[in-house]
N, C-alpha and C positions, 0 to 999 in steps of 0.2 A: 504494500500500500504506500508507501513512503515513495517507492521509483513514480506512484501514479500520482502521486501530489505533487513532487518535483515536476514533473513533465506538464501539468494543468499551468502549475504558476512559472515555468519557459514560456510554455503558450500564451500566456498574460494574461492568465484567469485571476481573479483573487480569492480573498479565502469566502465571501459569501457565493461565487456561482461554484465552488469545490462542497458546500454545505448544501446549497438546493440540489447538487447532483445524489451527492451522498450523507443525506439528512441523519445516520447514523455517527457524521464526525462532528467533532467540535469544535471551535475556535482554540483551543487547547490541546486536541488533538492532532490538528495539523500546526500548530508549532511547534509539538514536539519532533514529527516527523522532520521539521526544519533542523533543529537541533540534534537529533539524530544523523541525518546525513554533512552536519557541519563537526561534530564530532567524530564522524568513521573517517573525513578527511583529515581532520588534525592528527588522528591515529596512526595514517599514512606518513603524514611526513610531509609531504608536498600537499599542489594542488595546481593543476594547470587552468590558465583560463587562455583562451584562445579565441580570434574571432573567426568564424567562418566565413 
């Protein structure tokens, strides 16, 4: 779930049309997932950012 919240908010969703999709999350819920994939990259070490 965390890859599908990433990908909503690339695509320039915010977190209320991520809540009308999936009324099961919560404003707390998807920032943890924030905080979750900002964490797995500090773990890492790096982080590339890149432009396409």
């Amino acid at each position: 779930m965390v890859d599908l919240i990433l990908e909503w908010l690339e695509a320039g969703k915010n977190f209320e049309d991520i809540m009308d999709a999936y009324p099961n999350l919560s404003h707390k819920d998807i920032s943890a997932a924030i905080g979750y994939a900002r964490k797995s990259i500090e773990e890492k070490g790096s982080a590339s950012i890149y432009k396409i």
